[in-house]
C-alpha positions as CSV (number, residue, x, y, z in Angstrom):
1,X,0.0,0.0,0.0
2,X,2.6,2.4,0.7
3,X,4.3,2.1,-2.9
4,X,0.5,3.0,-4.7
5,X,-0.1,5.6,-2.0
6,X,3.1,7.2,-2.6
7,X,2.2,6.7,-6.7
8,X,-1.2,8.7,-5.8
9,X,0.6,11.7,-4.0
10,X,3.4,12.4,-7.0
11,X,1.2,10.9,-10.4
12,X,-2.9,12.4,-9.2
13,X,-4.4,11.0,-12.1
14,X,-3.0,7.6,-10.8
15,X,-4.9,4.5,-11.4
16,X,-4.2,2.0,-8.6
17,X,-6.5,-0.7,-10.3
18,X,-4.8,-0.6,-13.7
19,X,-1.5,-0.7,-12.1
20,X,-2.6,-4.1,-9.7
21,X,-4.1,-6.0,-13.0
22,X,-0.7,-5.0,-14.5
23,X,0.8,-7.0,-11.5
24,X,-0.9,-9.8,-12.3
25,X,0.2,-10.7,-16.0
26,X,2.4,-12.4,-16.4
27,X,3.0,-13.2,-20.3
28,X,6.4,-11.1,-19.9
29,X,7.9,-12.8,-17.5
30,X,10.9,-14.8,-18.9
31,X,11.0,-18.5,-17.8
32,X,15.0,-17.9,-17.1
33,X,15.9,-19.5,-13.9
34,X,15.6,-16.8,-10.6
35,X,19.1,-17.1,-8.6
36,X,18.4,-17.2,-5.1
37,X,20.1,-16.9,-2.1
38,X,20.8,-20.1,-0.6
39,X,17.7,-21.6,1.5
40,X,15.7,-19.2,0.3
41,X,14.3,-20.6,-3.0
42,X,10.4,-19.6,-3.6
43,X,8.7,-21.3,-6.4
44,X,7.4,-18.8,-8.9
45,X,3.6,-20.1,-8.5
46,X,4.1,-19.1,-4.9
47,X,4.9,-15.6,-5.7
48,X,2.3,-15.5,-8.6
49,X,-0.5,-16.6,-6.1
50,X,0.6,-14.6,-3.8
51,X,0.8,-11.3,-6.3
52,X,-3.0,-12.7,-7.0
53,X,-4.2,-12.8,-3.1
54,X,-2.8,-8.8,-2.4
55,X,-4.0,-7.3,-6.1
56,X,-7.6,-8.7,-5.4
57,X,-7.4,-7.5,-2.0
58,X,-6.9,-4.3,-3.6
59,X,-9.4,-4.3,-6.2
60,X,-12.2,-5.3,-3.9
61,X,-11.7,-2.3,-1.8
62,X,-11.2,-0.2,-4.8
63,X,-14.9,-1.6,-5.5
């Protein structure tokens, strides 16, 4: 929240709901392998679902 409300105060015209569905496509994401740091490997589904859970949080406050 504090990245879109920070996006609100500099951009007015700002639209939180377009950027959320932005976060949630994922057609450009390259299937290159993510280096992590050791023990600290996420599978990318995990971060994808997870991406999903918060951005519909947000669009059913936005209404």
């Amino acid at each position: 929240t504090e990245l879109i409300e920070a996006a609100q105060k500099k951009h007015p015209d700002f639209n939180k709901t377009i950027y959320i569905k932005a976060l949630l496509s994922y057609d450009d994401i390259d299937n290159s392998p993510i280096t992590f740091i050791e023990g600290c490997m996420v599978e990318k589904e995990i971060v994808f679902n997870y991406l999903e859970k918060i951005a519909f949080g947000f669009i059913k406050e936005s209404g």
